[in-house]
BAKE-160902 format. One record per atom (N, C-alpha, C): residue number from 1; residue in three letters; atom name; x, y, z. Coordinates in steps of 0.001 Angstrom, whole numbers, always signed. Layout:
N
SITE    k    r   a        x        y        z
SITE  NUM  Ala  CA        X        Y        Z
...
This chain:
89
SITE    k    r   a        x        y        z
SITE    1  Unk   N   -63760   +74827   -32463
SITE    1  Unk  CA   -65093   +75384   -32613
SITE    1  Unk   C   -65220   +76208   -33879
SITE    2  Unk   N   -64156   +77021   -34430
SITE    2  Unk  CA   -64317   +77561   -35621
SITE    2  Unk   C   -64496   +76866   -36908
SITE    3  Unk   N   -63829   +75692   -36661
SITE    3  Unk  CA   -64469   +74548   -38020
SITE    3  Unk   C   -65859   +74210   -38024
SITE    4  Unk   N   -66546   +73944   -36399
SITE    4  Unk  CA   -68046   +74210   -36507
SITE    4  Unk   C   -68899   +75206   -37092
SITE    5  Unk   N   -68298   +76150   -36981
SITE    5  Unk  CA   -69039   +77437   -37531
SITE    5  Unk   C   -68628   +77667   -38943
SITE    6  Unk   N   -67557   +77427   -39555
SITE    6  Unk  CA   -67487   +77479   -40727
SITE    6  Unk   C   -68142   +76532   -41282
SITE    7  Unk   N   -68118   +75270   -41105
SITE    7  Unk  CA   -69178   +74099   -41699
SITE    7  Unk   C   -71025   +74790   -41668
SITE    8  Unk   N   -70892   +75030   -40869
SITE    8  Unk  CA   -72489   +75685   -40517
SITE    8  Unk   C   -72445   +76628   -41498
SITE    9  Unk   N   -71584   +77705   -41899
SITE    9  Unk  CA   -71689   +78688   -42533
SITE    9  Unk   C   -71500   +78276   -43894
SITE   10  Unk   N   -71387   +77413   -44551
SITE   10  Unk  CA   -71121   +76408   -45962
SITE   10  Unk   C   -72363   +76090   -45984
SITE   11  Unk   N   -72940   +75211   -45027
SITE   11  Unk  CA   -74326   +74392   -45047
SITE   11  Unk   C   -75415   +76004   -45795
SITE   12  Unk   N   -75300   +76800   -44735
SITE   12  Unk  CA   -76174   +78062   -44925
SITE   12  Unk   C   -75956   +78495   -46038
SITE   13  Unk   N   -74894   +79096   -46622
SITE   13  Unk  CA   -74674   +79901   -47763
SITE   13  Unk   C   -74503   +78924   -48938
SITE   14  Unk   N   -74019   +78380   -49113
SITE   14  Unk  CA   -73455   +77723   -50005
SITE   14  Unk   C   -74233   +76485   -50628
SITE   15  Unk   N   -75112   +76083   -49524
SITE   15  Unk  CA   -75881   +74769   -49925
SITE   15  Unk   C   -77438   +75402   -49795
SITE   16  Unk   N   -77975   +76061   -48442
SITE   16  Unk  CA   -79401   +76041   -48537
SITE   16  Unk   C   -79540   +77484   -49051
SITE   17  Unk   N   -78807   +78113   -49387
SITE   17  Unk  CA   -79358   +79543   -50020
SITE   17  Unk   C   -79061   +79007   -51538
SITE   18  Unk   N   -78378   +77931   -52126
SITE   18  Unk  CA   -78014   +77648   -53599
SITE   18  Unk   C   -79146   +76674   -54020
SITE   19  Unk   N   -79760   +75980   -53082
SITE   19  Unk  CA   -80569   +74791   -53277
SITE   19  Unk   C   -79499   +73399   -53482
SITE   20  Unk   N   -78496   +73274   -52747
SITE   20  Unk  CA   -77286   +72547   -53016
SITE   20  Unk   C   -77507   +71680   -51800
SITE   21  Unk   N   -77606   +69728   -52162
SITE   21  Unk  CA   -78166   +69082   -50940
SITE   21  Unk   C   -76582   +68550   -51136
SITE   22  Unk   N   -76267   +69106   -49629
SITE   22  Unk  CA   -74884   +68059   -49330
SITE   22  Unk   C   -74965   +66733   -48327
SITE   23  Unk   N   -73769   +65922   -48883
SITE   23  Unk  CA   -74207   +64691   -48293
SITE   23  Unk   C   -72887   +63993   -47600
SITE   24  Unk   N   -72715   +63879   -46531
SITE   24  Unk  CA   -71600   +63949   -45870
SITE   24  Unk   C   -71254   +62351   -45731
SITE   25  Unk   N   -70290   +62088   -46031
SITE   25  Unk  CA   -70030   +60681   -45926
SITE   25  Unk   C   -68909   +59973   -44665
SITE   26  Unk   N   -68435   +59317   -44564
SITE   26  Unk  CA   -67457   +58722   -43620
SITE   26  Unk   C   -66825   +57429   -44467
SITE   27  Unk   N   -65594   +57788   -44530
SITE   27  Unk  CA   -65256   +56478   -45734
SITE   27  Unk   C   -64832   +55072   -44239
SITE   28  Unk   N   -64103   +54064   -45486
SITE   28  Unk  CA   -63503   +53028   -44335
SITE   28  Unk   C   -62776   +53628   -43726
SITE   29  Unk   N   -62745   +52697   -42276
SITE   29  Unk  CA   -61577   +52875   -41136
SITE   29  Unk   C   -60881   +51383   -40971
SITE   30  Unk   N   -59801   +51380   -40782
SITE   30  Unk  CA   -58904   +49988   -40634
SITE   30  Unk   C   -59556   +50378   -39076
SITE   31  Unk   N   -60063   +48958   -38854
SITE   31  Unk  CA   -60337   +48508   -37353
SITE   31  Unk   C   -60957   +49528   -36597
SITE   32  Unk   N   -62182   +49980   -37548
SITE   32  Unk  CA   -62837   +51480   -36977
SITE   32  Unk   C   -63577   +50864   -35652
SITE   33  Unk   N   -63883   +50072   -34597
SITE   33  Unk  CA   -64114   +49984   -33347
SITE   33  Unk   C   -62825   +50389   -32378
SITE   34  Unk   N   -61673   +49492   -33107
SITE   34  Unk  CA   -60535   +50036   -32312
SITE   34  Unk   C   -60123   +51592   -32180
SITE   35  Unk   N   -60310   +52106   -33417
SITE   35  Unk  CA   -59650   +53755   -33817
SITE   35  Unk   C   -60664   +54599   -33045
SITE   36  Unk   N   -61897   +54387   -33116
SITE   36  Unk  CA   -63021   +55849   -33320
SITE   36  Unk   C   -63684   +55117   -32009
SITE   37  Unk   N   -64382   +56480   -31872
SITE   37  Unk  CA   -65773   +56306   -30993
SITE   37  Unk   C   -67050   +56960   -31826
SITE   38  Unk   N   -67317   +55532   -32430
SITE   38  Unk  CA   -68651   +55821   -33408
SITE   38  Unk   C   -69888   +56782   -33003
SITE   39  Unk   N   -69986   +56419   -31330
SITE   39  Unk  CA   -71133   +57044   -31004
SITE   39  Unk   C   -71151   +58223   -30467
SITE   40  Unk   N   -69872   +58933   -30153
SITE   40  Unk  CA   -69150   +60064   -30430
SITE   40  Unk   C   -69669   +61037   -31159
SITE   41  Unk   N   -69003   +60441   -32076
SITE   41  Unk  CA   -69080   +61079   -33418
SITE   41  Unk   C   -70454   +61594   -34002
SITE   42  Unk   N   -71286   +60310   -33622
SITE   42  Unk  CA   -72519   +60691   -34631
SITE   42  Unk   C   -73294   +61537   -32981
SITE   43  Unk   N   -73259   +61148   -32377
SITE   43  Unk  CA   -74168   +62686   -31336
SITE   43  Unk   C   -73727   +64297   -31679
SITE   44  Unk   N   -72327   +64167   -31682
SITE   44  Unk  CA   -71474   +65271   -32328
SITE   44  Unk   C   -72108   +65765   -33958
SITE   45  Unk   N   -72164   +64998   -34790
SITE   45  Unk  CA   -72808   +65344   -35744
SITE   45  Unk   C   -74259   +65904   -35988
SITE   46  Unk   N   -75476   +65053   -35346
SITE   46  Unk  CA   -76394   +65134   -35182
SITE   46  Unk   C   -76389   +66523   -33993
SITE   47  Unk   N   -75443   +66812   -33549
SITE   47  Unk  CA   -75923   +68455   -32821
SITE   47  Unk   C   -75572   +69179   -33972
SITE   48  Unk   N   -74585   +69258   -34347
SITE   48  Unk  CA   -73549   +70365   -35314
SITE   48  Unk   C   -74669   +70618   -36378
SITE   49  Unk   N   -75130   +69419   -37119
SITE   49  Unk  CA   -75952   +69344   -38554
SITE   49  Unk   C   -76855   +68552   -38652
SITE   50  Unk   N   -78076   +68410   -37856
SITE   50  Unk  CA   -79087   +67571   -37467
SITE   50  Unk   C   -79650   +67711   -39073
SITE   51  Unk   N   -79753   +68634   -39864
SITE   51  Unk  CA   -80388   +68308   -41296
SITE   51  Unk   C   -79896   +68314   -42475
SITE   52  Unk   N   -78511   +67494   -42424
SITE   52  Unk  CA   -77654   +67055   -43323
SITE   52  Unk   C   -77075   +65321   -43708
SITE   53  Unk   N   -77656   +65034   -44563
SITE   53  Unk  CA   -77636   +63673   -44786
SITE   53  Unk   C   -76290   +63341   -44682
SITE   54  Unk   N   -75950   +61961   -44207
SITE   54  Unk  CA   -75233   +61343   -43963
SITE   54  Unk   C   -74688   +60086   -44234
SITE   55  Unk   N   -73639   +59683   -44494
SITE   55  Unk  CA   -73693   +58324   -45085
SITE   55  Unk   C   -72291   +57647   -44546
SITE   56  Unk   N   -72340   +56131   -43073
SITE   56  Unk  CA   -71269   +56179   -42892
SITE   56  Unk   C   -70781   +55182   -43347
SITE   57  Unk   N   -69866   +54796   -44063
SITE   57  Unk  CA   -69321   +53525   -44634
SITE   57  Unk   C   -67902   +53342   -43509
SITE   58  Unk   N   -67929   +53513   -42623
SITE   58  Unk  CA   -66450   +53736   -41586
SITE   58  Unk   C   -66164   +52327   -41682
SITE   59  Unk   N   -67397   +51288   -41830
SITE   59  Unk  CA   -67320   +49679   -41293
SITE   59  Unk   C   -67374   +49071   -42325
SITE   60  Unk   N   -66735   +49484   -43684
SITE   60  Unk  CA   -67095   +48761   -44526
SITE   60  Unk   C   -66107   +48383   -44885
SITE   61  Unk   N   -66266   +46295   -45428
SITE   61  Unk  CA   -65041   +45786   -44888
SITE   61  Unk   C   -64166   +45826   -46207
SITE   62  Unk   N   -62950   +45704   -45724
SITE   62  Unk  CA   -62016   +46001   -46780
SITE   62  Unk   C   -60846   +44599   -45876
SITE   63  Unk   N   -60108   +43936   -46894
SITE   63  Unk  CA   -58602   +43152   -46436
SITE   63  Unk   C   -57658   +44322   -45583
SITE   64  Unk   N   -56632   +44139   -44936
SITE   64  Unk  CA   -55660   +45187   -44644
SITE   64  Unk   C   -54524   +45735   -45611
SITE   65  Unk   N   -54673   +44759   -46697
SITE   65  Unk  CA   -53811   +45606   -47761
SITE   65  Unk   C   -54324   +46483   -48534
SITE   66  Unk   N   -55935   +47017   -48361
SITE   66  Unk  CA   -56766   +48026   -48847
SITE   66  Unk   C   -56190   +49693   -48099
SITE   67  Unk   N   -55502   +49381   -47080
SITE   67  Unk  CA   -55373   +50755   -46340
SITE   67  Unk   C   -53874   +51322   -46682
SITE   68  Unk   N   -53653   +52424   -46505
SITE   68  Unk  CA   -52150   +53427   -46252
SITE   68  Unk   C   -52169   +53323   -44652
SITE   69  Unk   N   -53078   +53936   -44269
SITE   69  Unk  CA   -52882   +54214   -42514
SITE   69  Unk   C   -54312   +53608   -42019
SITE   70  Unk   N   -54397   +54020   -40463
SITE   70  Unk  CA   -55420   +53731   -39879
SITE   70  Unk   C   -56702   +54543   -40514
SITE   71  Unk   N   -56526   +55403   -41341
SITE   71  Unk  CA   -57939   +56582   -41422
SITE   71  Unk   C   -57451   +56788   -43249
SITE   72  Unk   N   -56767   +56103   -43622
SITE   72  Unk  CA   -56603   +56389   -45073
SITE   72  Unk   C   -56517   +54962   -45518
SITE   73  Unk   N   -57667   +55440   -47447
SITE   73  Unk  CA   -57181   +54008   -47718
SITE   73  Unk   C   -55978   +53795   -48943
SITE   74  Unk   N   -55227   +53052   -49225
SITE   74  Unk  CA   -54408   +52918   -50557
SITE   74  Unk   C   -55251   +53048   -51709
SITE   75  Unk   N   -54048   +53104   -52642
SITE   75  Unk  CA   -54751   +53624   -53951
SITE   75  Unk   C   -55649   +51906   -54389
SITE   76  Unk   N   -55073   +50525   -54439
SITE   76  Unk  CA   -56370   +49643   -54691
SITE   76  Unk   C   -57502   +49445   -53492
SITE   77  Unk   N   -57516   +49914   -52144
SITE   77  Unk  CA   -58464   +49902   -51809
SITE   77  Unk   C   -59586   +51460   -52229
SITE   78  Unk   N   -59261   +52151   -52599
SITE   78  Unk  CA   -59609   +53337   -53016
SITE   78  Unk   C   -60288   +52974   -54423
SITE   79  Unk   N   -60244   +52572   -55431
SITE   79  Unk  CA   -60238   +51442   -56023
SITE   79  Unk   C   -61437   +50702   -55612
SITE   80  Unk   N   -61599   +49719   -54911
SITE   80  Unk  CA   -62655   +49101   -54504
SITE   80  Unk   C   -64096   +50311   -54090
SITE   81  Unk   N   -63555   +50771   -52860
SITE   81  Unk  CA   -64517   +51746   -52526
SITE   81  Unk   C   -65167   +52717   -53787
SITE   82  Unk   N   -64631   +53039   -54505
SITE   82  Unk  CA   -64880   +53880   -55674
SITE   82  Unk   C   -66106   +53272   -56495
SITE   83  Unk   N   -65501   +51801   -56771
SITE   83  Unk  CA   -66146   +50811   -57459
SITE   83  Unk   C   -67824   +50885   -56960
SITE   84  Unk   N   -67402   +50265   -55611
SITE   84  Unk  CA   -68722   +50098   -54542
SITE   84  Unk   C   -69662   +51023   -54979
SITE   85  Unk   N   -69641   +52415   -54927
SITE   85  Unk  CA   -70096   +53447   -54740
SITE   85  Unk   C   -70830   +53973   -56056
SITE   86  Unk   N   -69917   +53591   -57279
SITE   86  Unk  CA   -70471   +54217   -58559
SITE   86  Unk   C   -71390   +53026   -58522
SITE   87  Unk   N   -71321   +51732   -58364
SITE   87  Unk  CA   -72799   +50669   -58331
SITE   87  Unk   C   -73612   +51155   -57806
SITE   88  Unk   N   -73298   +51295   -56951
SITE   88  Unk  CA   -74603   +51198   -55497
SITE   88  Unk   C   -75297   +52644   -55668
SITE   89  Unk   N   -74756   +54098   -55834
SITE   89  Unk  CA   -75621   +54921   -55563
SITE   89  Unk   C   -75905   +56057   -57117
Protein backbone atom coordinates (compact mmCIF):
# COMPACT_ATOMS: atom_id res chain seq x y z
CA UNK A 1 0.00 0.00 0.00
CA UNK A 2 2.85 2.45 0.49
CA UNK A 3 3.88 2.22 -3.22
CA UNK A 4 0.18 3.34 -3.76
CA UNK A 5 0.57 6.32 -1.92
CA UNK A 6 3.82 7.22 -3.05
CA UNK A 7 2.71 6.90 -6.78
CA UNK A 8 -0.30 9.12 -5.83
CA UNK A 9 2.04 11.46 -4.16
CA UNK A 10 4.38 11.78 -7.59
CA UNK A 11 1.11 12.07 -9.69
CA UNK A 12 0.18 15.18 -7.15
CA UNK A 13 3.41 16.91 -6.65
CA UNK A 14 5.47 16.22 -9.21
CA UNK A 15 3.19 15.99 -12.27
CA UNK A 16 -0.15 18.04 -11.54
CA UNK A 17 1.35 20.82 -9.41
CA UNK A 18 4.41 20.97 -12.37
CA UNK A 19 1.90 20.74 -15.27
CA UNK A 20 3.85 17.35 -16.04
CA UNK A 21 1.34 14.76 -18.08
CA UNK A 22 2.59 11.29 -17.17
CA UNK A 23 1.94 8.41 -19.20
CA UNK A 24 2.19 5.05 -17.85
CA UNK A 25 2.93 2.30 -20.10
CA UNK A 26 3.06 -1.66 -19.81
CA UNK A 27 5.75 -3.05 -22.07
CA UNK A 28 5.65 -6.83 -23.69
CA UNK A 29 4.98 -9.89 -21.66
CA UNK A 30 6.22 -13.41 -23.00
CA UNK A 31 2.81 -15.23 -22.97
CA UNK A 32 1.12 -12.27 -21.07
CA UNK A 33 -2.41 -14.39 -20.83
CA UNK A 34 -0.42 -17.11 -19.24
CA UNK A 35 1.75 -14.71 -16.71
CA UNK A 36 -0.78 -11.79 -15.71
CA UNK A 37 -4.28 -11.18 -14.96
CA UNK A 38 -4.91 -8.35 -17.38
CA UNK A 39 -8.16 -7.52 -15.88
CA UNK A 40 -6.63 -7.36 -12.57
CA UNK A 41 -4.48 -5.14 -13.22
CA UNK A 42 -6.30 -2.59 -15.12
CA UNK A 43 -9.39 -2.34 -12.31
CA UNK A 44 -6.37 -1.96 -9.93
CA UNK A 45 -5.12 0.82 -11.97
CA UNK A 46 -8.19 2.55 -12.88
CA UNK A 47 -8.91 2.79 -8.84
CA UNK A 48 -5.24 3.83 -7.86
CA UNK A 49 -5.06 6.55 -11.01
CA UNK A 50 -8.35 6.84 -12.80
CA UNK A 51 -6.72 10.21 -14.49
CA UNK A 52 -3.54 9.00 -15.76
CA UNK A 53 -3.05 7.93 -19.25
CA UNK A 54 -2.13 4.71 -20.05
CA UNK A 55 -0.68 2.72 -22.64
CA UNK A 56 -0.62 -1.19 -22.60
CA UNK A 57 1.59 -2.86 -25.09
CA UNK A 58 1.77 -6.21 -22.57
CA UNK A 59 0.35 -8.12 -25.98
CA UNK A 60 2.50 -6.94 -28.29
CA UNK A 61 3.84 -9.64 -30.32
CA UNK A 62 7.36 -10.28 -30.23
CA UNK A 63 9.26 -14.13 -31.41
CA UNK A 64 10.57 -15.79 -28.01
CA UNK A 65 14.04 -14.90 -28.71
CA UNK A 66 12.90 -11.14 -28.12
CA UNK A 67 12.69 -11.88 -24.24
CA UNK A 68 15.41 -12.38 -21.09
CA UNK A 69 12.53 -13.62 -18.78
CA UNK A 70 8.86 -13.85 -18.57
CA UNK A 71 8.40 -9.86 -17.74
CA UNK A 72 11.75 -8.70 -19.35
CA UNK A 73 12.70 -8.19 -22.79
CA UNK A 74 16.47 -8.86 -24.31
CA UNK A 75 18.53 -6.34 -25.54
CA UNK A 76 17.24 -7.17 -29.62
CA UNK A 77 13.84 -7.39 -28.56
CA UNK A 78 14.26 -4.09 -26.69
CA UNK A 79 15.49 -3.07 -29.93
CA UNK A 80 12.36 -3.78 -31.76
CA UNK A 81 10.07 -2.29 -29.14
CA UNK A 82 12.15 0.91 -29.08
CA UNK A 83 11.94 0.97 -32.84
CA UNK A 84 8.02 0.47 -32.69
CA UNK A 85 7.60 3.29 -30.45
CA UNK A 86 9.93 6.11 -31.85
CA UNK A 87 7.54 5.40 -35.29
CA UNK A 88 4.42 5.18 -33.95
CA UNK A 89 4.24 7.92 -31.23
Amino acid sequence: MCLVLLLRRIVRIFCNEKEVKLILFNTPVYQVDKYTDQAKFDSLRIAILPDVDYMDFSDFLLPDSCYGDIGHLNYHGAEIFSEYLQHNF
